[in-house]
GUROMAR-741975 format. One line per 8 residues: number of its first residue (from 1); their letters; for each residue x, y, z of C-alpha. Coordinates in steps of 0.5 Angstrom, whole numbers. Example, Ala and Ser with C-alpha at 12.3 -4.5 7.8 and 13.67 -1.06 7.14 Angstrom:
residues 2
1> as> 25,-9,16; 27,-2,14
This chain:
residues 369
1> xxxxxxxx> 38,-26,-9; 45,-23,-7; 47,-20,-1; 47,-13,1; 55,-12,1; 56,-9,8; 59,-3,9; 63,1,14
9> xxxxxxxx> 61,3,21; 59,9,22; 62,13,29; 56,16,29; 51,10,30; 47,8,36; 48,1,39; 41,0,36
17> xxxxxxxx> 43,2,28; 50,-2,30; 47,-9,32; 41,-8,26; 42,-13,19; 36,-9,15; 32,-13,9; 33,-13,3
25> xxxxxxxx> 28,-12,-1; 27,-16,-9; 30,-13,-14; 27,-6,-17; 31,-6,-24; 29,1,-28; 27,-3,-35; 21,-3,-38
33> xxxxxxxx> 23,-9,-41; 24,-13,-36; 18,-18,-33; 18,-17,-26; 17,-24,-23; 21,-23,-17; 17,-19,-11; 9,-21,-11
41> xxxxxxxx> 6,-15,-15; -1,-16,-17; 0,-17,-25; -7,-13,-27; -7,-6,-24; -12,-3,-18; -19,-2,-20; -21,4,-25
49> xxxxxxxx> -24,8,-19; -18,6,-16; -15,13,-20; -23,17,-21; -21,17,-13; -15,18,-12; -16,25,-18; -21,27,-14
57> xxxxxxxx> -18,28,-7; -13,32,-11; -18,37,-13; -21,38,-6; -16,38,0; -9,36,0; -9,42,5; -11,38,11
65> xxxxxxxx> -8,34,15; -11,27,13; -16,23,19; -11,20,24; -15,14,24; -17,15,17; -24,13,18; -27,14,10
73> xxxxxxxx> -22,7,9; -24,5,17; -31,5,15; -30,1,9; -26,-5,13; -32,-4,18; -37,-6,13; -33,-11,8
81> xxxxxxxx> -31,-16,14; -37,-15,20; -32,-13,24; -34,-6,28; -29,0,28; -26,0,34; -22,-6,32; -19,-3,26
89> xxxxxxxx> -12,0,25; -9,2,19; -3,3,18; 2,5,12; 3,-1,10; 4,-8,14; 10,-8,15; 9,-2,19
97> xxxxxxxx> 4,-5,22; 9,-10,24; 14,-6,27; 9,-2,31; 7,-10,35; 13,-11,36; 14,-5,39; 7,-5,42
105> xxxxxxxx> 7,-12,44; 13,-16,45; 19,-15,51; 26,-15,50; 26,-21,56; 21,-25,53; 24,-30,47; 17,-29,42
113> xxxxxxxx> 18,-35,36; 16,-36,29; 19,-40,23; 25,-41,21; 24,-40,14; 19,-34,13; 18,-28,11; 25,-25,13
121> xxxxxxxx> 23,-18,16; 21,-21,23; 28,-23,26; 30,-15,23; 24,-13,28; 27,-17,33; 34,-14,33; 32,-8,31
129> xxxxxxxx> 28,-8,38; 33,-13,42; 27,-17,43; 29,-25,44; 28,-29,38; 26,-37,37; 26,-39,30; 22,-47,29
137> xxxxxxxx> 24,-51,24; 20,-52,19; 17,-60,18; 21,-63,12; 15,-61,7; 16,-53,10; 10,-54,14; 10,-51,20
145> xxxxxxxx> 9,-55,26; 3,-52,31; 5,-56,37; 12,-52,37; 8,-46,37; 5,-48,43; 6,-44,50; 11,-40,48
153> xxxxxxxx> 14,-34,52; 14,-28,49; 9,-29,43; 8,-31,37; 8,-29,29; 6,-33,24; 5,-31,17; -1,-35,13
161> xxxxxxxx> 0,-36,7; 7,-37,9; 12,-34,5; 17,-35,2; 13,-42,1; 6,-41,0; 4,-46,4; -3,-45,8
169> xxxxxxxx> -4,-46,16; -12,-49,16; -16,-44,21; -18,-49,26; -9,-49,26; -9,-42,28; -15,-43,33; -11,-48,36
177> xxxxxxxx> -4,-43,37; -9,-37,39; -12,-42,45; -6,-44,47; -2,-39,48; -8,-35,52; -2,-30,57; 1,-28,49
185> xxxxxxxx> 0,-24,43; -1,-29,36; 0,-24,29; -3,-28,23; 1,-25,18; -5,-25,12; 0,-21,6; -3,-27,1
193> xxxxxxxx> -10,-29,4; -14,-28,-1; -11,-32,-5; -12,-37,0; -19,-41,3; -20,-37,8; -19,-31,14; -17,-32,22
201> xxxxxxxx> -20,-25,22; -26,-30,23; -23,-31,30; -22,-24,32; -28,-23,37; -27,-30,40; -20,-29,42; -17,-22,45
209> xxxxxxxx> -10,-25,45; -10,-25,36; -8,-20,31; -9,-21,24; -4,-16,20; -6,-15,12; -4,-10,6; -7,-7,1
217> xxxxxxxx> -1,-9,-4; -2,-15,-7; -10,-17,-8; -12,-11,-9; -7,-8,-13; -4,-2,-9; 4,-4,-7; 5,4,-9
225> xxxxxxxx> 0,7,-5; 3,3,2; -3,2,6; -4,-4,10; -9,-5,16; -10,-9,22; -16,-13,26; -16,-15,33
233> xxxxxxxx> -18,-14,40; -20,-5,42; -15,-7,47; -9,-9,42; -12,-3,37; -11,1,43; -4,-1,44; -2,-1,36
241> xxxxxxxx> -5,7,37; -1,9,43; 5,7,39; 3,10,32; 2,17,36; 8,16,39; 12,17,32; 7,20,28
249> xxxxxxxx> -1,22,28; -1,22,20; 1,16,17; -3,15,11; -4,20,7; -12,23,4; -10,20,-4; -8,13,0
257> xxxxxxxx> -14,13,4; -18,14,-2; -16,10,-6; -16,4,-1; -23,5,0; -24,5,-7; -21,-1,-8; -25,-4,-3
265> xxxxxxxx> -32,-3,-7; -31,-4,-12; -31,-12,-11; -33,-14,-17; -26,-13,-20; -23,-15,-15; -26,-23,-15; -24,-22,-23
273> xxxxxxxx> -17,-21,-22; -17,-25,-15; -19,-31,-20; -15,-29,-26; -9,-30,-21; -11,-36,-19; -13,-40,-24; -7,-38,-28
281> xxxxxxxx> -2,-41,-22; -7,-48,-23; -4,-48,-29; 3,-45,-29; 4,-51,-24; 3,-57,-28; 8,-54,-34; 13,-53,-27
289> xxxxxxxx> 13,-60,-26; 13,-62,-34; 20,-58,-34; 22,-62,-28; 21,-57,-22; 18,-60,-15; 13,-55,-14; 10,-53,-7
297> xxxxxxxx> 3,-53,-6; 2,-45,-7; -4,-42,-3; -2,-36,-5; 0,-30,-12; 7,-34,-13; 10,-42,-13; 16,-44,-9
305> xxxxxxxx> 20,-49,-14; 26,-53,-14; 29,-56,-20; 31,-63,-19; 38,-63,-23; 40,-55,-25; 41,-51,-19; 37,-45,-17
313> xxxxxxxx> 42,-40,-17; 44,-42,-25; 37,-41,-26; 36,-34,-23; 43,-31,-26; 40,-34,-33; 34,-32,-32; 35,-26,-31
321> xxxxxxxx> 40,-25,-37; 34,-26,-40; 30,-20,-37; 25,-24,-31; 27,-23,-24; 25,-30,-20; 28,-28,-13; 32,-33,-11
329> xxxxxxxx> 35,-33,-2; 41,-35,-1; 40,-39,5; 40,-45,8; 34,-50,7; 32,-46,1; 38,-45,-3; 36,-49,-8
337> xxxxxxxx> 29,-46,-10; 26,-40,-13; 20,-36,-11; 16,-33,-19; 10,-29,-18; 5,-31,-21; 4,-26,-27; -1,-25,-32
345> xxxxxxxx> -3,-31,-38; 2,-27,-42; 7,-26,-37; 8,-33,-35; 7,-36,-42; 13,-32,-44; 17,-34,-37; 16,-41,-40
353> xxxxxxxx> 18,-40,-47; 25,-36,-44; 25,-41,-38; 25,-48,-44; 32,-44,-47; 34,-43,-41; 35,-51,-38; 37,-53,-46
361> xxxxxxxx> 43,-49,-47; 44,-51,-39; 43,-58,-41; 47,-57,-48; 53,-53,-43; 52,-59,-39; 54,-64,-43; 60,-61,-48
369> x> 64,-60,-40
Protein backbone atom coordinates (compact mmCIF):
# COMPACT_ATOMS: atom_id res chain seq x y z
CA UNK A 1 0.00 0.00 0.00
CA UNK A 2 1.51 3.19 -0.94
CA UNK A 3 1.66 6.25 1.34
CA UNK A 4 -0.63 8.92 1.17
CA UNK A 5 1.59 11.93 -0.29
CA UNK A 6 1.57 14.56 2.29
CA UNK A 7 0.22 17.61 1.74
CA UNK A 8 0.82 21.10 2.47
CA UNK A 9 -0.02 22.75 5.92
CA UNK A 10 -2.79 24.64 6.22
CA UNK A 11 -2.32 28.43 8.46
CA UNK A 12 -5.62 27.60 9.54
CA UNK A 13 -5.02 24.22 11.26
CA UNK A 14 -5.08 23.61 14.84
CA UNK A 15 -1.91 22.01 16.84
CA UNK A 16 -4.33 18.83 17.09
CA UNK A 17 -4.93 18.59 13.06
CA UNK A 18 -0.88 19.69 12.53
CA UNK A 19 0.39 16.83 14.76
CA UNK A 20 -2.24 14.15 13.46
CA UNK A 21 -1.13 11.33 10.40
CA UNK A 22 -4.56 10.07 9.62
CA UNK A 23 -5.23 6.17 8.38
CA UNK A 24 -5.15 5.18 5.26
CA UNK A 25 -7.78 3.18 4.49
CA UNK A 26 -7.18 -0.18 1.54
CA UNK A 27 -7.96 0.65 -1.78
CA UNK A 28 -11.57 1.48 -3.19
CA UNK A 29 -11.10 1.17 -6.55
CA UNK A 30 -14.73 2.22 -9.04
CA UNK A 31 -14.50 -0.91 -11.08
CA UNK A 32 -16.72 -3.89 -11.22
CA UNK A 33 -14.22 -6.03 -12.32
CA UNK A 34 -11.91 -5.92 -10.16
CA UNK A 35 -11.72 -8.42 -7.00
CA UNK A 36 -11.43 -6.64 -3.96
CA UNK A 37 -9.16 -8.96 -1.63
CA UNK A 38 -7.71 -5.82 0.03
CA UNK A 39 -10.23 -4.65 2.83
CA UNK A 40 -12.05 -7.76 4.69
CA UNK A 41 -15.30 -7.58 3.11
CA UNK A 42 -17.64 -10.09 3.61
CA UNK A 43 -17.85 -11.93 0.00
CA UNK A 44 -21.52 -13.14 0.33
CA UNK A 45 -23.77 -9.93 1.15
CA UNK A 46 -26.00 -9.42 4.68
CA UNK A 47 -28.88 -11.50 4.90
CA UNK A 48 -32.21 -11.01 2.68
CA UNK A 49 -34.25 -9.72 5.92
CA UNK A 50 -31.39 -7.62 6.19
CA UNK A 51 -32.95 -5.39 3.12
CA UNK A 52 -37.12 -6.32 4.00
CA UNK A 53 -35.79 -4.46 7.35
CA UNK A 54 -34.20 -1.84 5.88
CA UNK A 55 -37.26 -1.19 3.27
CA UNK A 56 -39.69 -1.16 5.84
CA UNK A 57 -38.22 1.57 7.94
CA UNK A 58 -38.14 3.60 4.74
CA UNK A 59 -42.02 3.36 4.70
CA UNK A 60 -42.67 4.50 8.20
CA UNK A 61 -40.32 6.91 10.08
CA UNK A 62 -37.21 8.55 8.39
CA UNK A 63 -39.02 11.85 10.23
CA UNK A 64 -38.10 10.81 13.63
CA UNK A 65 -34.98 11.21 15.23
CA UNK A 66 -33.89 7.63 15.67
CA UNK A 67 -33.56 6.16 19.85
CA UNK A 68 -30.26 7.70 21.05
CA UNK A 69 -29.48 4.43 22.40
CA UNK A 70 -30.80 2.45 19.46
CA UNK A 71 -32.65 0.20 21.71
CA UNK A 72 -34.59 -2.23 19.01
CA UNK A 73 -30.31 -3.38 17.99
CA UNK A 74 -29.76 -2.89 22.12
CA UNK A 75 -32.14 -5.40 22.62
CA UNK A 76 -31.22 -7.71 20.19
CA UNK A 77 -27.45 -7.64 21.41
CA UNK A 78 -29.20 -8.39 25.06
CA UNK A 79 -30.54 -11.29 23.81
CA UNK A 80 -28.12 -12.83 21.54
CA UNK A 81 -24.77 -12.64 24.23
CA UNK A 82 -26.68 -12.88 27.58
CA UNK A 83 -25.55 -9.78 28.39
CA UNK A 84 -28.13 -7.20 30.12
CA UNK A 85 -28.76 -3.63 28.43
CA UNK A 86 -26.78 -1.58 30.50
CA UNK A 87 -23.80 -3.00 29.58
CA UNK A 88 -24.30 -2.26 25.89
CA UNK A 89 -23.07 0.58 23.55
CA UNK A 90 -23.64 1.03 20.05
CA UNK A 91 -21.93 3.21 17.93
CA UNK A 92 -21.36 4.11 14.36
CA UNK A 93 -18.90 1.72 13.58
CA UNK A 94 -16.28 0.40 15.76
CA UNK A 95 -13.95 2.40 15.06
CA UNK A 96 -16.15 5.14 16.60
CA UNK A 97 -16.49 3.26 19.28
CA UNK A 98 -12.78 3.15 19.37
CA UNK A 99 -11.90 6.91 19.19
CA UNK A 100 -15.00 7.48 21.74
CA UNK A 101 -12.62 5.18 24.53
CA UNK A 102 -9.78 6.82 23.94
CA UNK A 103 -11.51 9.78 24.81
CA UNK A 104 -13.23 8.34 27.58
CA UNK A 105 -10.81 6.18 29.12
CA UNK A 106 -7.27 7.02 28.40
CA UNK A 107 -5.02 10.59 29.41
CA UNK A 108 -3.03 12.42 27.74
CA UNK A 109 -0.25 11.81 30.97
CA UNK A 110 -0.63 8.27 31.23
CA UNK A 111 1.34 6.12 28.35
CA UNK A 112 -1.63 3.38 27.40
CA UNK A 113 0.30 0.20 25.19
CA UNK A 114 -0.45 -2.15 22.29
CA UNK A 115 1.18 -3.82 19.74
CA UNK A 116 3.71 -2.93 17.49
CA UNK A 117 2.10 -4.34 14.55
CA UNK A 118 -1.72 -3.92 14.79
CA UNK A 119 -4.37 -2.36 13.39
CA UNK A 120 -3.09 0.87 12.57
CA UNK A 121 -5.77 3.15 13.44
CA UNK A 122 -4.62 3.11 17.12
CA UNK A 123 -1.58 5.17 17.36
CA UNK A 124 -3.99 7.70 14.90
CA UNK A 125 -6.18 7.99 18.04
CA UNK A 126 -3.33 8.32 20.28
CA UNK A 127 -2.09 11.25 18.47
CA UNK A 128 -5.10 12.63 17.70
CA UNK A 129 -5.65 12.73 21.45
CA UNK A 130 -1.98 13.29 22.50
CA UNK A 131 -2.32 10.58 24.70
CA UNK A 132 1.38 8.73 25.15
CA UNK A 133 1.75 5.59 23.42
CA UNK A 134 4.19 2.11 23.84
CA UNK A 135 4.18 -0.11 20.89
CA UNK A 136 5.16 -3.94 22.30
CA UNK A 137 7.32 -5.74 19.98
CA UNK A 138 5.61 -8.73 18.52
CA UNK A 139 7.59 -12.24 19.47
CA UNK A 140 9.42 -13.44 16.05
CA UNK A 141 6.29 -15.47 15.24
CA UNK A 142 4.03 -12.05 15.39
CA UNK A 143 2.35 -13.25 18.53
CA UNK A 144 1.86 -11.04 21.34
CA UNK A 145 3.80 -11.22 24.35
CA UNK A 146 0.89 -10.89 27.22
CA UNK A 147 3.46 -10.48 30.04
CA UNK A 148 4.49 -7.32 28.11
CA UNK A 149 1.03 -6.05 28.61
CA UNK A 150 1.15 -6.62 32.14
CA UNK A 151 0.80 -3.53 34.61
CA UNK A 152 0.66 -0.95 32.31
CA UNK A 153 0.40 2.76 32.97
CA UNK A 154 -2.47 4.16 31.07
CA UNK A 155 -4.38 1.11 29.73
CA UNK A 156 -4.02 -1.17 27.34
CA UNK A 157 -5.63 -1.97 23.54
CA UNK A 158 -5.40 -5.53 22.06
CA UNK A 159 -7.21 -6.59 18.98
CA UNK A 160 -8.06 -10.61 18.87
CA UNK A 161 -7.81 -11.69 16.26
CA UNK A 162 -5.21 -9.29 15.76
CA UNK A 163 -4.86 -7.61 12.44
CA UNK A 164 -3.02 -7.38 10.26
CA UNK A 165 -1.69 -11.05 11.15
CA UNK A 166 -4.94 -12.97 11.97
CA UNK A 167 -3.18 -14.46 14.84
CA UNK A 168 -5.67 -15.14 17.85
CA UNK A 169 -4.95 -14.41 21.63
CA UNK A 170 -6.58 -17.76 23.65
CA UNK A 171 -9.37 -16.10 26.26
CA UNK A 172 -7.61 -17.36 29.45
CA UNK A 173 -4.50 -14.82 27.88
CA UNK A 174 -6.96 -12.08 27.70
CA UNK A 175 -8.09 -12.81 31.41
CA UNK A 176 -4.60 -12.77 32.27
CA UNK A 177 -3.98 -9.11 30.77
CA UNK A 178 -7.56 -7.96 32.06
CA UNK A 179 -6.25 -9.26 35.76
CA UNK A 180 -3.26 -7.64 35.67
CA UNK A 181 -3.74 -4.41 34.90
CA UNK A 182 -6.95 -3.95 37.59
CA UNK A 183 -6.33 0.27 38.08
CA UNK A 184 -6.81 0.27 33.79
CA UNK A 185 -8.96 -0.09 30.96
CA UNK A 186 -8.24 -3.16 28.68
CA UNK A 187 -9.89 -2.87 24.97
CA UNK A 188 -10.31 -6.58 23.32
CA UNK A 189 -10.78 -5.43 19.75
CA UNK A 190 -13.32 -8.25 18.45
CA UNK A 191 -13.51 -7.02 14.44
CA UNK A 192 -12.87 -10.62 13.30
CA UNK A 193 -14.16 -12.65 16.30
CA UNK A 194 -16.34 -14.74 14.98
CA UNK A 195 -14.38 -16.34 12.75
CA UNK A 196 -12.45 -17.10 15.84
CA UNK A 197 -12.81 -20.04 18.58
CA UNK A 198 -14.16 -17.92 21.21
CA UNK A 199 -15.28 -14.31 22.64
CA UNK A 200 -13.77 -12.34 26.10
CA UNK A 201 -17.36 -11.07 25.93
CA UNK A 202 -17.58 -13.94 28.44
CA UNK A 203 -15.43 -12.31 30.87
CA UNK A 204 -17.35 -8.69 30.76
CA UNK A 205 -19.30 -9.70 34.17
CA UNK A 206 -16.01 -10.59 35.99
CA UNK A 207 -13.93 -7.79 35.18
CA UNK A 208 -15.08 -3.87 35.47
CA UNK A 209 -11.99 -2.80 33.92
CA UNK A 210 -12.62 -4.86 30.11
CA UNK A 211 -14.28 -3.66 27.28
CA UNK A 212 -15.14 -5.77 24.14
CA UNK A 213 -15.22 -3.64 20.92
CA UNK A 214 -17.21 -5.48 17.67
CA UNK A 215 -18.58 -4.30 14.48
CA UNK A 216 -21.13 -5.25 12.13
CA UNK A 217 -18.97 -5.19 9.14
CA UNK A 218 -17.15 -8.21 8.46
CA UNK A 219 -19.35 -11.36 10.01
CA UNK A 220 -22.49 -9.94 9.42
CA UNK A 221 -22.04 -8.61 6.18
CA UNK A 222 -22.78 -4.82 7.04
CA UNK A 223 -19.49 -2.81 6.23
CA UNK A 224 -21.96 -0.18 4.37
CA UNK A 225 -24.24 0.57 7.03
CA UNK A 226 -21.51 1.50 9.66
CA UNK A 227 -22.60 -0.15 13.04
CA UNK A 228 -20.60 -1.55 15.53
CA UNK A 229 -21.30 -1.94 19.50
CA UNK A 230 -19.40 -2.21 22.49
CA UNK A 231 -19.84 -4.52 25.89
CA UNK A 232 -18.73 -3.76 29.34
CA UNK A 233 -18.88 -2.85 32.60
CA UNK A 234 -22.61 0.08 33.13
CA UNK A 235 -19.60 2.35 34.56
CA UNK A 236 -17.60 2.26 31.18
CA UNK A 237 -20.76 2.33 29.16
CA UNK A 238 -21.53 5.12 30.95
CA UNK A 239 -18.53 6.60 30.26
CA UNK A 240 -18.62 5.72 26.40
CA UNK A 241 -22.33 7.73 26.70
CA UNK A 242 -21.01 10.84 28.16
CA UNK A 243 -18.53 11.24 25.35
CA UNK A 244 -21.18 10.14 22.47
CA UNK A 245 -23.58 12.77 24.10
CA UNK A 246 -21.03 15.08 24.05
CA UNK A 247 -20.48 14.99 20.01
CA UNK A 248 -23.86 13.97 18.91
CA UNK A 249 -26.89 12.10 20.48
CA UNK A 250 -27.88 10.20 17.19
CA UNK A 251 -25.03 8.44 15.74
CA UNK A 252 -26.64 5.44 14.25
CA UNK A 253 -29.49 5.99 11.90
CA UNK A 254 -33.18 4.00 11.86
CA UNK A 255 -32.27 2.10 8.56
CA UNK A 256 -28.72 1.11 10.22
CA UNK A 257 -30.78 0.03 13.26
CA UNK A 258 -32.90 -1.91 11.57
CA UNK A 259 -31.19 -3.64 9.61
CA UNK A 260 -28.32 -4.62 12.27
CA UNK A 261 -30.86 -6.15 14.36
CA UNK A 262 -32.20 -8.06 11.22
CA UNK A 263 -28.93 -9.27 10.66
CA UNK A 264 -28.59 -10.64 14.06
CA UNK A 265 -31.89 -12.95 13.99
CA UNK A 266 -31.49 -14.37 11.29
CA UNK A 267 -28.72 -16.67 12.77
CA UNK A 268 -28.91 -19.28 10.54
CA UNK A 269 -27.63 -17.24 7.84
CA UNK A 270 -24.98 -16.18 9.54
CA UNK A 271 -23.59 -19.66 10.82
CA UNK A 272 -23.89 -20.38 6.88
CA UNK A 273 -21.68 -17.69 5.60
CA UNK A 274 -19.40 -17.85 8.89
CA UNK A 275 -18.57 -21.26 7.63
CA UNK A 276 -18.32 -20.78 4.15
CA UNK A 277 -15.48 -18.26 5.01
CA UNK A 278 -13.95 -20.28 6.95
CA UNK A 279 -13.86 -23.47 5.41
CA UNK A 280 -12.87 -21.90 2.08
CA UNK A 281 -9.55 -20.18 4.40
CA UNK A 282 -8.78 -23.93 5.35
CA UNK A 283 -8.26 -24.52 1.85
CA UNK A 284 -6.75 -21.46 0.45
CA UNK A 285 -3.99 -22.12 3.05
CA UNK A 286 -2.49 -25.33 1.51
CA UNK A 287 -2.60 -24.03 -2.15
CA UNK A 288 -0.72 -20.59 -0.30
CA UNK A 289 1.93 -22.99 0.86
CA UNK A 290 1.99 -25.23 -2.65
CA UNK A 291 2.96 -21.70 -4.20
CA UNK A 292 5.45 -21.07 -1.93
CA UNK A 293 4.16 -18.66 0.64
CA UNK A 294 4.68 -18.75 4.48
CA UNK A 295 1.17 -18.47 5.83
CA UNK A 296 0.15 -17.50 9.32
CA UNK A 297 -2.30 -19.19 11.27
CA UNK A 298 -5.25 -17.16 10.35
CA UNK A 299 -8.29 -17.16 12.91
CA UNK A 300 -9.75 -14.50 11.04
CA UNK A 301 -11.64 -13.73 7.33
CA UNK A 302 -8.11 -13.17 5.60
CA UNK A 303 -4.38 -14.68 5.77
CA UNK A 304 -1.13 -13.03 6.07
CA UNK A 305 1.30 -14.42 3.50
CA UNK A 306 5.03 -14.19 2.55
CA UNK A 307 6.62 -15.52 -0.42
CA UNK A 308 9.96 -16.97 0.03
CA UNK A 309 11.59 -15.85 -3.06
CA UNK A 310 9.25 -12.93 -4.87
CA UNK A 311 8.93 -9.90 -2.80
CA UNK A 312 5.38 -8.57 -1.51
CA UNK A 313 5.56 -5.40 -3.40
CA UNK A 314 6.32 -7.24 -6.82
CA UNK A 315 3.37 -9.40 -6.11
CA UNK A 316 0.82 -6.45 -5.12
CA UNK A 317 1.70 -4.28 -8.23
CA UNK A 318 1.34 -7.30 -10.19
CA UNK A 319 -1.70 -8.19 -8.80
CA UNK A 320 -3.17 -5.45 -9.16
CA UNK A 321 -2.52 -5.01 -13.00
CA UNK A 322 -4.49 -8.02 -13.04
CA UNK A 323 -7.59 -6.44 -11.27
CA UNK A 324 -7.13 -8.15 -7.39
CA UNK A 325 -6.61 -5.76 -4.68
CA UNK A 326 -4.18 -7.60 -1.71
CA UNK A 327 -3.14 -4.86 0.67
CA UNK A 328 0.25 -4.58 1.03
CA UNK A 329 1.95 -2.32 4.41
CA UNK A 330 4.84 -0.84 3.81
CA UNK A 331 6.33 -0.97 7.13
CA UNK A 332 8.87 -2.22 8.86
CA UNK A 333 8.68 -6.19 9.86
CA UNK A 334 5.84 -6.44 7.64
CA UNK A 335 6.98 -5.21 4.28
CA UNK A 336 7.43 -8.56 3.05
CA UNK A 337 3.74 -9.68 3.43
CA UNK A 338 0.41 -9.45 1.95
CA UNK A 339 -2.76 -9.28 3.62
CA UNK A 340 -5.84 -11.48 1.03
CA UNK A 341 -9.33 -11.28 2.39
CA UNK A 342 -10.68 -14.64 2.05
CA UNK A 343 -13.17 -14.20 -0.67
CA UNK A 344 -15.93 -16.45 -1.84
CA UNK A 345 -14.81 -20.05 -3.58
CA UNK A 346 -15.25 -18.42 -7.03
CA UNK A 347 -13.19 -15.38 -5.95
CA UNK A 348 -10.37 -17.25 -4.61
CA UNK A 349 -9.95 -19.96 -7.38
CA UNK A 350 -9.63 -16.98 -9.73
CA UNK A 351 -7.13 -15.18 -7.21
CA UNK A 352 -5.06 -18.42 -7.67
CA UNK A 353 -5.29 -18.88 -11.37
CA UNK A 354 -4.02 -14.88 -11.62
CA UNK A 355 -1.72 -15.27 -8.61
CA UNK A 356 -0.02 -18.82 -10.98
CA UNK A 357 0.84 -16.21 -13.75
CA UNK A 358 1.48 -13.93 -11.90
CA UNK A 359 4.80 -15.70 -10.02
CA UNK A 360 5.60 -17.40 -13.60
CA UNK A 361 6.21 -14.38 -15.79
CA UNK A 362 7.94 -12.98 -12.36
CA UNK A 363 10.04 -16.07 -12.59
CA UNK A 364 10.33 -16.05 -16.49
CA UNK A 365 11.51 -12.30 -15.99
CA UNK A 366 13.80 -13.38 -13.48
CA UNK A 367 15.69 -15.59 -15.29
CA UNK A 368 16.26 -13.58 -18.71
CA UNK A 369 18.03 -10.48 -16.24
Amino acid sequence: MRQRKEAPMNKFWSETVKRTKPYVPGEQLNDPNIIKLNTNENPYGPSPQVSEAIHSEMKRTLHLYPAPDADELCNEISRYYHVSKDTIFIGNGSDEILAFSFMAFFEPHNQICFPAITYSFYPVYAKLFNIPYDEIALNRDFTIPAEDFFGAEGGVVIANPNSPTGLYLDVAVIEDIVMNNPENVVIIDEAYIDFAPDSAVSLVTKYPNLLVVRTMSKSRSLAGLRVGFAIGDPGLIEGLKRIKDSFNSYTVDRLAIAGSSAAIRDEDYFQETIQKIINTRERLIPEMKKRGFHVLPSQANFIFVSHYKISAESLYQRLKQQGILVRHFDKPDIEHYLRITVGSDEQMKHFLEVLDNVILHIKESAVKN
